[in-house]
CHARMM internal coordinates of N, CA and C (Angstrom, degrees):
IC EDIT
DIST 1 N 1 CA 1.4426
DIST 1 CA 1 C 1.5263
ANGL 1 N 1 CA 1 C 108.34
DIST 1 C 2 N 1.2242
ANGL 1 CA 1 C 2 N 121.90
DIHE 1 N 1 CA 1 C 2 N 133.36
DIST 2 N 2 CA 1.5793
ANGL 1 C 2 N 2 CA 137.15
DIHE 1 CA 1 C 2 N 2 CA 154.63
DIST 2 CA 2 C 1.2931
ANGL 2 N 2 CA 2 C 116.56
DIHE 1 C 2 N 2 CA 2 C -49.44
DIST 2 C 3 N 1.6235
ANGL 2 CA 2 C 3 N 104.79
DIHE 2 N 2 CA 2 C 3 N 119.75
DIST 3 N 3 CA 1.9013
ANGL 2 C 3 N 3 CA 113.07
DIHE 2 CA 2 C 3 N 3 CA 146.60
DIST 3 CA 3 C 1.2399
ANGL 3 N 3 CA 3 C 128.83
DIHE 2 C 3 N 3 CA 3 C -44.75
DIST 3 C 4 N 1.5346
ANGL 3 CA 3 C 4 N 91.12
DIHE 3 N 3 CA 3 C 4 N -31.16
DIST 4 N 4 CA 1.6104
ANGL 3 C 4 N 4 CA 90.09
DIHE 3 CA 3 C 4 N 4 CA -168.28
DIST 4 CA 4 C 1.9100
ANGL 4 N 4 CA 4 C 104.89
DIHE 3 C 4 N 4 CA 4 C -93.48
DIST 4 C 5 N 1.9378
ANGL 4 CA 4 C 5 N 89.51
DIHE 4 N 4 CA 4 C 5 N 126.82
DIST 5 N 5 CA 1.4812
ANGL 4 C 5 N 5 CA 93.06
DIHE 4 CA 4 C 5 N 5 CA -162.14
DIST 5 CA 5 C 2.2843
ANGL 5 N 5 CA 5 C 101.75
DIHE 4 C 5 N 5 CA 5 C -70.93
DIST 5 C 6 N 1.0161
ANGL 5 CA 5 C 6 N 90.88
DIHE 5 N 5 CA 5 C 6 N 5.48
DIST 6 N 6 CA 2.0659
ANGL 5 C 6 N 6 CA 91.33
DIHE 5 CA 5 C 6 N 6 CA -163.80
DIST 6 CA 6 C 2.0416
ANGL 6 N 6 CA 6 C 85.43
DIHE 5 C 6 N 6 CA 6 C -66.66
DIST 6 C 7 N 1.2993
ANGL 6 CA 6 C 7 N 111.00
DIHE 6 N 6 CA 6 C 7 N -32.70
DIST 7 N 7 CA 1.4937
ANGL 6 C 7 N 7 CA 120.89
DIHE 6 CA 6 C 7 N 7 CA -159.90
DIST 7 CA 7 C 1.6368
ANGL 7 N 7 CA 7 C 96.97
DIHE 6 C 7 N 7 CA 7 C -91.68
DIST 7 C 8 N 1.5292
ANGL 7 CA 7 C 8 N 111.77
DIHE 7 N 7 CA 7 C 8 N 154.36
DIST 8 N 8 CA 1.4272
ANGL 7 C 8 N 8 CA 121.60
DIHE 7 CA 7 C 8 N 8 CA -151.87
DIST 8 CA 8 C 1.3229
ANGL 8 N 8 CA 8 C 97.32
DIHE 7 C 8 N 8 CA 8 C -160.94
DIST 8 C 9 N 1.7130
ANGL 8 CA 8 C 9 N 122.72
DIHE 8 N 8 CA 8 C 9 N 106.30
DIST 9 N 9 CA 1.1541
ANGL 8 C 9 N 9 CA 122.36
DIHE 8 CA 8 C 9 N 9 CA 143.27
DIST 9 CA 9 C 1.4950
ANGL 9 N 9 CA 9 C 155.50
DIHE 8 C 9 N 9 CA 9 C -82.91
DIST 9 C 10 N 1.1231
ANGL 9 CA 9 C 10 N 132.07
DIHE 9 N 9 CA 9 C 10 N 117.81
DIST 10 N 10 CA 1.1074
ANGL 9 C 10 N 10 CA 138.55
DIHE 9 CA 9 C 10 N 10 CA 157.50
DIST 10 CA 10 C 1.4958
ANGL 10 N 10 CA 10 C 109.10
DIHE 9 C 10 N 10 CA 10 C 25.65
DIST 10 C 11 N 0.8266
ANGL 10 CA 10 C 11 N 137.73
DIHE 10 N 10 CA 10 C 11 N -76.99
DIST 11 N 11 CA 1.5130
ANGL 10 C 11 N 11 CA 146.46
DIHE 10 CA 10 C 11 N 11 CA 177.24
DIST 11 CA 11 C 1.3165
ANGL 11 N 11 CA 11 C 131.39
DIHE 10 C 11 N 11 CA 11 C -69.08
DIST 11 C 12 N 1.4407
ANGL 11 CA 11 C 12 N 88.17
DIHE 11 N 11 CA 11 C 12 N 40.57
DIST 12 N 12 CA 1.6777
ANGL 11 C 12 N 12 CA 109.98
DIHE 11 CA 11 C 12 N 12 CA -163.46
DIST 12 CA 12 C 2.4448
ANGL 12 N 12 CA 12 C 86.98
DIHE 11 C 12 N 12 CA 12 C -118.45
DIST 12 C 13 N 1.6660
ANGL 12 CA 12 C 13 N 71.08
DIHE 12 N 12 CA 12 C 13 N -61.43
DIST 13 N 13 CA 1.4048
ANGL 12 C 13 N 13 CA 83.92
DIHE 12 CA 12 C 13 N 13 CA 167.39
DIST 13 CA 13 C 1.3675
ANGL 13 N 13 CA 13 C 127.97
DIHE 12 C 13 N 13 CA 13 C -50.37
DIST 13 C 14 N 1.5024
ANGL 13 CA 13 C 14 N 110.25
DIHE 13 N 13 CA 13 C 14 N 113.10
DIST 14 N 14 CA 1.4117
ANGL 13 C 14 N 14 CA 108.26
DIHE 13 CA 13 C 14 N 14 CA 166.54
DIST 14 CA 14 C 1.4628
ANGL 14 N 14 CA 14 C 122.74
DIHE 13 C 14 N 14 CA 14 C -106.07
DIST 14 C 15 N 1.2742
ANGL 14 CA 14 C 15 N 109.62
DIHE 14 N 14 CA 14 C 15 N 149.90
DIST 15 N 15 CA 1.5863
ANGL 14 C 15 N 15 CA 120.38
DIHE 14 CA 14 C 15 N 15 CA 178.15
DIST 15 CA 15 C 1.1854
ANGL 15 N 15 CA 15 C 115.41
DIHE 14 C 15 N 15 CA 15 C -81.96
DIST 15 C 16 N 1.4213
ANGL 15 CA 15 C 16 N 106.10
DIHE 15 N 15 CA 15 C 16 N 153.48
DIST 16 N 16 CA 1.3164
ANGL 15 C 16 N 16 CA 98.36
DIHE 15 CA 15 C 16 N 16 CA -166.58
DIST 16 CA 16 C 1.8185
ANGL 16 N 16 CA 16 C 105.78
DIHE 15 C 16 N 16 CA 16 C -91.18
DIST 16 C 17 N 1.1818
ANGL 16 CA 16 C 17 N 99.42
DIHE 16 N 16 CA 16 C 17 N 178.54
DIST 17 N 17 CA 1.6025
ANGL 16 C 17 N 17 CA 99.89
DIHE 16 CA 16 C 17 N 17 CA 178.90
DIST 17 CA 17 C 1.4336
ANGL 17 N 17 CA 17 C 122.21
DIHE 16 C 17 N 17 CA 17 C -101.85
DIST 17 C 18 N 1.3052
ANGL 17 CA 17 C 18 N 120.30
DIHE 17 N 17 CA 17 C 18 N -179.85
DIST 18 N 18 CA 1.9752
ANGL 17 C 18 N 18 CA 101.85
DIHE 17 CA 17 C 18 N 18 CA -168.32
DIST 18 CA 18 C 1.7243
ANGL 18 N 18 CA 18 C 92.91
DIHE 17 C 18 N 18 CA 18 C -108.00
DIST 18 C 19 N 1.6612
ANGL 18 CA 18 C 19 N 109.79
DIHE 18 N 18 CA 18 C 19 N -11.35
DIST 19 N 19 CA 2.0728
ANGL 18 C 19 N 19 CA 91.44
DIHE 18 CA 18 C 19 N 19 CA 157.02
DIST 19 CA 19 C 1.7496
ANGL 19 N 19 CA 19 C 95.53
DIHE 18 C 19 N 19 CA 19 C -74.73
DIST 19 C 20 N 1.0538
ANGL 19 CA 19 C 20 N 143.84
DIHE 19 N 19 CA 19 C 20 N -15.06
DIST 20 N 20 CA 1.6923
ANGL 19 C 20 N 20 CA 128.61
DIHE 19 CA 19 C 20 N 20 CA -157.75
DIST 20 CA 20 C 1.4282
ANGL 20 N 20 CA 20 C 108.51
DIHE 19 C 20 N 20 CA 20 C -106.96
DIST 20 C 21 N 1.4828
ANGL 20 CA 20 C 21 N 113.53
DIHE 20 N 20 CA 20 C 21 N -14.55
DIST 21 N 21 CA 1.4767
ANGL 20 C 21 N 21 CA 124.42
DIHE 20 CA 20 C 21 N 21 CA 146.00
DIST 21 CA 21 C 1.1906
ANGL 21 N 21 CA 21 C 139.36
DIHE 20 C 21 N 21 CA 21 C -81.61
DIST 21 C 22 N 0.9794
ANGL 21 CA 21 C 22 N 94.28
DIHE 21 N 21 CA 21 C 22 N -30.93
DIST 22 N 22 CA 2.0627
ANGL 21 C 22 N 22 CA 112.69
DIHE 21 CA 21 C 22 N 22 CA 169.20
DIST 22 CA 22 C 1.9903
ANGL 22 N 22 CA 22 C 95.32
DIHE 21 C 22 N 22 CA 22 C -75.08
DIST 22 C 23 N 0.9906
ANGL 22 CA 22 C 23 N 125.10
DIHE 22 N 22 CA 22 C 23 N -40.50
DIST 23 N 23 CA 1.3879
ANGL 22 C 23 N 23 CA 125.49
DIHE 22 CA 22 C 23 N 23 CA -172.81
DIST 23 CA 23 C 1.7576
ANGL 23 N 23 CA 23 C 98.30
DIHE 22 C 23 N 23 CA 23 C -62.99
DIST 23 C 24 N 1.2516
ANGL 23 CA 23 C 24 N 105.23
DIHE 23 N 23 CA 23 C 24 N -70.16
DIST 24 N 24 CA 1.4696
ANGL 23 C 24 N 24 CA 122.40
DIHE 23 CA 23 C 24 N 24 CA 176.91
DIST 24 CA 24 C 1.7254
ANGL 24 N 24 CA 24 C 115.17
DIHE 23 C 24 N 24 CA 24 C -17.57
DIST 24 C 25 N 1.6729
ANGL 24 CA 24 C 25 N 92.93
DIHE 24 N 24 CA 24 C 25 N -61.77
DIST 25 N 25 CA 1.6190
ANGL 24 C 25 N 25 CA 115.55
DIHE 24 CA 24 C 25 N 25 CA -168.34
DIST 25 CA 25 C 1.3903
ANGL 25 N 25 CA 25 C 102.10
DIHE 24 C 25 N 25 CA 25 C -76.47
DIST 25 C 26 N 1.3177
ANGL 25 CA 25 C 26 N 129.40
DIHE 25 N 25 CA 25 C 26 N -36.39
DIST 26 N 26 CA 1.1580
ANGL 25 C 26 N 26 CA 121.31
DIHE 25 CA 25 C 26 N 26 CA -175.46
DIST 26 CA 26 C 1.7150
ANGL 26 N 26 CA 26 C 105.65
DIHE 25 C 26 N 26 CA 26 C -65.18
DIST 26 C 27 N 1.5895
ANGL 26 CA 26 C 27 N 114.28
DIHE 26 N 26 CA 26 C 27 N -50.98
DIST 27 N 27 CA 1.7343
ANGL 26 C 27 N 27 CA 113.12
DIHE 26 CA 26 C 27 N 27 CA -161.03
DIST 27 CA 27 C 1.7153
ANGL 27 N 27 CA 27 C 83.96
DIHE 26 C 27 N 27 CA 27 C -57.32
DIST 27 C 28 N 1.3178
ANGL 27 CA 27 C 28 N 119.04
DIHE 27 N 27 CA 27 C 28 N -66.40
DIST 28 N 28 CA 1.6285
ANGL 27 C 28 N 28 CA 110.05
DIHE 27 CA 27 C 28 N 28 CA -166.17
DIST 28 CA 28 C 1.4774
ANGL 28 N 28 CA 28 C 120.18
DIHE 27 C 28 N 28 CA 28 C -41.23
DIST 28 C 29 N 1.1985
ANGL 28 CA 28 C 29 N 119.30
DIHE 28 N 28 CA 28 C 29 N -20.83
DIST 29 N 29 CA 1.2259
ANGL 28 C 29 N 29 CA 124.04
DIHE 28 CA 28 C 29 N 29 CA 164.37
DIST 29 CA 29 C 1.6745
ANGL 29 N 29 CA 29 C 142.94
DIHE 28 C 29 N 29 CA 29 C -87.83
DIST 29 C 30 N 1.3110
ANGL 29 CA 29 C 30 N 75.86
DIHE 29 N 29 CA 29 C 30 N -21.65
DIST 30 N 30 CA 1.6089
ANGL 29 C 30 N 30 CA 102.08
DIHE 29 CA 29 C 30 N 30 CA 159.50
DIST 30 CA 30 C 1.6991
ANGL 30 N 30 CA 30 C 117.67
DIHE 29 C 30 N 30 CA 30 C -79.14
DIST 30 C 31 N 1.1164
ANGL 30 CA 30 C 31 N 99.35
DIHE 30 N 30 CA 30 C 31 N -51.08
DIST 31 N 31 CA 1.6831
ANGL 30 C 31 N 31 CA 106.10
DIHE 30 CA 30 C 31 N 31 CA 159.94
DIST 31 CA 31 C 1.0642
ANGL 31 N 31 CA 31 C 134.99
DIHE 30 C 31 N 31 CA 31 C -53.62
DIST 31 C 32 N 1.8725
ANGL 31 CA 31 C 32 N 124.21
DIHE 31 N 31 CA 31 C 32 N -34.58
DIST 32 N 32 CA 1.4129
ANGL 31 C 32 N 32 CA 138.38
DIHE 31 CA 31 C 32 N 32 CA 145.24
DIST 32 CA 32 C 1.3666
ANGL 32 N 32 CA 32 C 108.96
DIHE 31 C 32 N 32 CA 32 C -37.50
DIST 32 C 33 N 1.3366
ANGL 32 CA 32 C 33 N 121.65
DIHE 32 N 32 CA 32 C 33 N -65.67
DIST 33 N 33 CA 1.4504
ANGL 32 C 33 N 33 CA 132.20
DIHE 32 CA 32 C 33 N 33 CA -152.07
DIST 33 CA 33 C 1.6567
ANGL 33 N 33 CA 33 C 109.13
DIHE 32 C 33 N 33 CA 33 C -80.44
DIST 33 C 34 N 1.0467
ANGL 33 CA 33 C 34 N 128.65
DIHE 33 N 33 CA 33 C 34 N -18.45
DIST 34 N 34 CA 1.4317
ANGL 33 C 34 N 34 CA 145.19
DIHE 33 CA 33 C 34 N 34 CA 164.34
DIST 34 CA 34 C 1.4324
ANGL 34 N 34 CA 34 C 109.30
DIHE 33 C 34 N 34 CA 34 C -73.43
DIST 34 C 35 N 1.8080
ANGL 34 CA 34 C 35 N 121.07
DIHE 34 N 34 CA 34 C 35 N -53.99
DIST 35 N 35 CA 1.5012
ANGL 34 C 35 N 35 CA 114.46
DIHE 34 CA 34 C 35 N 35 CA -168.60
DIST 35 CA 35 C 1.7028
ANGL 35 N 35 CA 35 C 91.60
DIHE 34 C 35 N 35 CA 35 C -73.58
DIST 35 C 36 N 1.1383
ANGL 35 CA 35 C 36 N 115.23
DIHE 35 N 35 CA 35 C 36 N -48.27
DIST 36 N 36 CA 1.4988
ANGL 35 C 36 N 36 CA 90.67
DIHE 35 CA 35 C 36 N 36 CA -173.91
DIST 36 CA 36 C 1.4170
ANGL 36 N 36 CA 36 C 132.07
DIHE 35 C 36 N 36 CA 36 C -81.27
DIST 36 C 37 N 1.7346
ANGL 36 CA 36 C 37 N 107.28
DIHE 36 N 36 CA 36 C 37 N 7.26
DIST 37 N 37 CA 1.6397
ANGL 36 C 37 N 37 CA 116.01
DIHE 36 CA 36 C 37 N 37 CA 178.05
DIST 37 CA 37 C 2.0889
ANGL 37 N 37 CA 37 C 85.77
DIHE 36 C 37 N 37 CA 37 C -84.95
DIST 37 C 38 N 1.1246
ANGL 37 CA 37 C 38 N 122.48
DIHE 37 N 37 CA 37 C 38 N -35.31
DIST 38 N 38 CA 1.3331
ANGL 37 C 38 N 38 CA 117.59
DIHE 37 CA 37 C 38 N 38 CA 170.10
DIST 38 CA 38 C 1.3674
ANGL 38 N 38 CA 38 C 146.65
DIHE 37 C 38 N 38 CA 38 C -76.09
DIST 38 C 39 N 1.2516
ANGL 38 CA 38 C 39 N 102.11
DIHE 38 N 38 CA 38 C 39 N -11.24
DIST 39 N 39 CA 1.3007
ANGL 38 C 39 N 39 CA 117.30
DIHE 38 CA 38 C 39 N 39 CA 162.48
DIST 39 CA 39 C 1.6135
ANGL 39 N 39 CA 39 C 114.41
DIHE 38 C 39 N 39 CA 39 C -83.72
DIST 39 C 40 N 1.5189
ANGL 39 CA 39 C 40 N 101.33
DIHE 39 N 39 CA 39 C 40 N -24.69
DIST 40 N 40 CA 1.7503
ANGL 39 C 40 N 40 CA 103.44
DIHE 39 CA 39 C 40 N 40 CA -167.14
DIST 40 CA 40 C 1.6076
ANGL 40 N 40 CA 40 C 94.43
DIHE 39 C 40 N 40 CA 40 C -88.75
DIST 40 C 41 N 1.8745
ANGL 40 CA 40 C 41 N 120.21
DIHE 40 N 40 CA 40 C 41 N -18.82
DIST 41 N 41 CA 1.3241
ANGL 40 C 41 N 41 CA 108.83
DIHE 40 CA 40 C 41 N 41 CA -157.88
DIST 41 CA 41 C 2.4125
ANGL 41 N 41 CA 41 C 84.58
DIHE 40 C 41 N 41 CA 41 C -85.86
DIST 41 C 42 N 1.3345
ANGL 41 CA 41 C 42 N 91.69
DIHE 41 N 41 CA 41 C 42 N -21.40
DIST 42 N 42 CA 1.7710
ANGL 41 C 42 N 42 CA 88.12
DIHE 41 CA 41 C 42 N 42 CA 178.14
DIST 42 CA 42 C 1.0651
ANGL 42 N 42 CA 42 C 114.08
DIHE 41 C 42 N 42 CA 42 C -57.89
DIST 42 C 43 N 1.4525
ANGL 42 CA 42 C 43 N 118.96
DIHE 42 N 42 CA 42 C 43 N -44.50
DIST 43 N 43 CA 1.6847
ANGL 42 C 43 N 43 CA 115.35
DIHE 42 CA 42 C 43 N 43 CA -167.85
DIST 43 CA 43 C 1.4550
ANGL 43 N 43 CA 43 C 116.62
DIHE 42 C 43 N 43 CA 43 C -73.59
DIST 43 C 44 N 1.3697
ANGL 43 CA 43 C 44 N 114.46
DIHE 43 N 43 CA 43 C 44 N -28.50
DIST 44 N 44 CA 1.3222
ANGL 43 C 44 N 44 CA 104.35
DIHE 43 CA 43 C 44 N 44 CA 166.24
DIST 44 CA 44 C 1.6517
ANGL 44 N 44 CA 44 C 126.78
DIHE 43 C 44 N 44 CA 44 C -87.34
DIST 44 C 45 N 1.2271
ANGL 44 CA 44 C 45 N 113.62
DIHE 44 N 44 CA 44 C 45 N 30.06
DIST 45 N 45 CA 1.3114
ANGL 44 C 45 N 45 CA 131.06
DIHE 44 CA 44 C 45 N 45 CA 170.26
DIST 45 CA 45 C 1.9161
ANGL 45 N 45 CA 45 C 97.04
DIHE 44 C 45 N 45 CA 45 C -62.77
DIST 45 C 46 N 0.7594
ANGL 45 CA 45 C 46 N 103.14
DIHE 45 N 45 CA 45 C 46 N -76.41
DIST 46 N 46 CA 1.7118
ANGL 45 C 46 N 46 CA 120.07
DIHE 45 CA 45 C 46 N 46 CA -174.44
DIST 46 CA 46 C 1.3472
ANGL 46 N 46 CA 46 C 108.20
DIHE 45 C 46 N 46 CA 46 C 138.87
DIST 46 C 47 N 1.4977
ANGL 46 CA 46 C 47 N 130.62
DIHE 46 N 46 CA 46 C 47 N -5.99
DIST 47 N 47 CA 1.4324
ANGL 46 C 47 N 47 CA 148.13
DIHE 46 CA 46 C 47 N 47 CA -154.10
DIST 47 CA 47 C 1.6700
ANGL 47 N 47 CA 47 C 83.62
DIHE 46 C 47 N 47 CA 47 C -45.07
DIST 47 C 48 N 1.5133
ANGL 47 CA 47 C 48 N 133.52
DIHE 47 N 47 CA 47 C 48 N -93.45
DIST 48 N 48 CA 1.4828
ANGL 47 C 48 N 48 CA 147.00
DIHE 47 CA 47 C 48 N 48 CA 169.69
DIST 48 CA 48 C 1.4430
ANGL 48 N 48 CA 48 C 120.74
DIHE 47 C 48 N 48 CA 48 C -58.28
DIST 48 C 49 N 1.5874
ANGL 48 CA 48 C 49 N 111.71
DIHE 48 N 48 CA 48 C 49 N 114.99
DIST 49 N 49 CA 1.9360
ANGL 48 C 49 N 49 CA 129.55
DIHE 48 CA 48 C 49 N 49 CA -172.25
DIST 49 CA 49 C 1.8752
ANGL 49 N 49 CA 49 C 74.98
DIHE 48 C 49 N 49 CA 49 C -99.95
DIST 49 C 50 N 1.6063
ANGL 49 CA 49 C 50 N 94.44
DIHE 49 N 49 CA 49 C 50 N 136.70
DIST 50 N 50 CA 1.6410
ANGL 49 C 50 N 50 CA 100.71
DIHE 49 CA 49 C 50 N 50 CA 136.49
DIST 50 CA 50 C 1.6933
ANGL 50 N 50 CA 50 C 122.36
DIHE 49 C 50 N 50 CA 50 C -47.16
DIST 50 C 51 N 1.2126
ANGL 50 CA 50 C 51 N 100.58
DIHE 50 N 50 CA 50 C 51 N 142.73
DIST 51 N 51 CA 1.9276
ANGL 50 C 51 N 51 CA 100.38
DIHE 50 CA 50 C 51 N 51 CA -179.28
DIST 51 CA 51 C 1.4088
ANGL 51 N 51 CA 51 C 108.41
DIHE 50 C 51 N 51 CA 51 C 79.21
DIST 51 C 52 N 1.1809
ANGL 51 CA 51 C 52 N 119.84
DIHE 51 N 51 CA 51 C 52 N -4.90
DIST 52 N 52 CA 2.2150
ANGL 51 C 52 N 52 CA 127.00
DIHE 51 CA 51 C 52 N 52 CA -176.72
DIST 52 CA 52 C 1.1356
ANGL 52 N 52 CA 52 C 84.99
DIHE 51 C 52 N 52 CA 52 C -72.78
DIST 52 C 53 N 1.9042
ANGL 52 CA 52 C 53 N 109.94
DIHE 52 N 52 CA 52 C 53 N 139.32
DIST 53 N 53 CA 1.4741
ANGL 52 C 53 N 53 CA 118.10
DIHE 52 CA 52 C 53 N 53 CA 155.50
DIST 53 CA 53 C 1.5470
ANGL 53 N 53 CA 53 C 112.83
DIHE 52 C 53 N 53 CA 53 C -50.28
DIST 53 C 54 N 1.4899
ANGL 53 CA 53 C 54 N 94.91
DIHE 53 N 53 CA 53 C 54 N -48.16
DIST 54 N 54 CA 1.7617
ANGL 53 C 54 N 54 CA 85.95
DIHE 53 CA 53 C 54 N 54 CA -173.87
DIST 54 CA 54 C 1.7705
ANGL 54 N 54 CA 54 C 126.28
DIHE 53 C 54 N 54 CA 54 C -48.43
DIST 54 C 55 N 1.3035
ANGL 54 CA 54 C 55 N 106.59
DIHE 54 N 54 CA 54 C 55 N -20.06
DIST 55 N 55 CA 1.3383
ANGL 54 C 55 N 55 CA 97.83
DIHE 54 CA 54 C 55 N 55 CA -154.70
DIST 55 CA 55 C 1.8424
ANGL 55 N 55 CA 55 C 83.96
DIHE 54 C 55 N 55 CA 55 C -99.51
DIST 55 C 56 N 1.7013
ANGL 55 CA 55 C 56 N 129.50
DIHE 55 N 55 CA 55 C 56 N -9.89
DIST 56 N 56 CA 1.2472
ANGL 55 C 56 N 56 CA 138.53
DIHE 55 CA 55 C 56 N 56 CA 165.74
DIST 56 CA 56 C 2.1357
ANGL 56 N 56 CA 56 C 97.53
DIHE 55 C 56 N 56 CA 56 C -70.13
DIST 56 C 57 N 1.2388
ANGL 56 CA 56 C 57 N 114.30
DIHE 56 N 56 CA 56 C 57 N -44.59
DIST 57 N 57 CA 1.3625
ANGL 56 C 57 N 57 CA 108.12
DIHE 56 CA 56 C 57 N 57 CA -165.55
DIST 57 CA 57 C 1.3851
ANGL 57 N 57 CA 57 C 102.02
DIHE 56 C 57 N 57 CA 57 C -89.87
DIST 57 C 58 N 1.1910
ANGL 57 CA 57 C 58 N 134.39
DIHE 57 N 57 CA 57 C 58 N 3.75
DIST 58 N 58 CA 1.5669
ANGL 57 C 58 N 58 CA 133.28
DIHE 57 CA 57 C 58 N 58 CA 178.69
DIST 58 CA 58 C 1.4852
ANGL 58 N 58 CA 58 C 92.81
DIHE 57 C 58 N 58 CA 58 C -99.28
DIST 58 C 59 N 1.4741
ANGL 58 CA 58 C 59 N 132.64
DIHE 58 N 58 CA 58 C 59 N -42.50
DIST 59 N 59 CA 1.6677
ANGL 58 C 59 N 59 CA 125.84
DIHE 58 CA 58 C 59 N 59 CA -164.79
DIST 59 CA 59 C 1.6178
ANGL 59 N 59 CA 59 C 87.90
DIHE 58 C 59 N 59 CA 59 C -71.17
DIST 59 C 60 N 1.2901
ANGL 59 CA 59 C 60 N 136.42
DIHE 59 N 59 CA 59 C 60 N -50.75
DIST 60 N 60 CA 1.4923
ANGL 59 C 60 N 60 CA 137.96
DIHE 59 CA 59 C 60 N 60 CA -134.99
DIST 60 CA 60 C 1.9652
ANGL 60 N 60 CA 60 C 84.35
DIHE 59 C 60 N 60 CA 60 C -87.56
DIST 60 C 61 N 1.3300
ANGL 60 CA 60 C 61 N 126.53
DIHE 60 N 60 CA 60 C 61 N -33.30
DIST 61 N 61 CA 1.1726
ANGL 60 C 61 N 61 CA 101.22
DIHE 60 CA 60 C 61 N 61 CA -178.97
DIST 61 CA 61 C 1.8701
ANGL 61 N 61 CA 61 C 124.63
DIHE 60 C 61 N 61 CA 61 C -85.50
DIST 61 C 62 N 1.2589
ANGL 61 CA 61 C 62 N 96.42
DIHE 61 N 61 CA 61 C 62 N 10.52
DIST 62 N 62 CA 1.5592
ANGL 61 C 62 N 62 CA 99.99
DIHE 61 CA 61 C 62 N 62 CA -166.33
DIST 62 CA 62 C 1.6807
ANGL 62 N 62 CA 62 C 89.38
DIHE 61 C 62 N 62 CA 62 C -119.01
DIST 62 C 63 N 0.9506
ANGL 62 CA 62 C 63 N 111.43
DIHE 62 N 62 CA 62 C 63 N 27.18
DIST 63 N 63 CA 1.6080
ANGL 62 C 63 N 63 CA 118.72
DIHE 62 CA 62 C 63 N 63 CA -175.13
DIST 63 CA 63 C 2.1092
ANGL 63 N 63 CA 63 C 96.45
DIHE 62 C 63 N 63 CA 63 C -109.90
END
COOR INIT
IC SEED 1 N 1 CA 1 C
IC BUILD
C-alpha cells in the first residue's frame, strides 16, 4: 500500500452485499409503487373535467 494518500486501492472498495441490494431494490420499488398509487389516488380527485379550461391551459403551456 502507498503513503501517498492522492493514490487509492482497490481494497478500500467494498462490495456491496445481496441483503444491501435486495434492500436497495426493494425501497426503489417501493417508491415506484407509492408515486404511482399517488398520482392514480390524484386523478380521481375530480380536480380536471374533460372540456375544463384548465386542462386546455395546462396542454397550451407545455407546448
Amino acid at each position: 500500500m502507498s503513503t501517498n494518500p492522492s493514490v487509492t486501492t482497490h481494497s478500500r472498495i467494498k462490495e456491496k452485499t445481496g441483503a444491501q441490494t435486495l434492500a436497495t431494490d426493494t425501497v426503489v420499488y417501493l417508491v415506484l409503487i407509492l408515486l404511482t398509487w399517488g398520482t392514480w389516488q390524484f386523478s380521481q380527485q375530480d380536480y380536471f373535467e374533460a372540456g375544463d379550461d384548465v386542462g386546455y391551459l395546462l396542454n397550451s403551456t407545455q407546448n
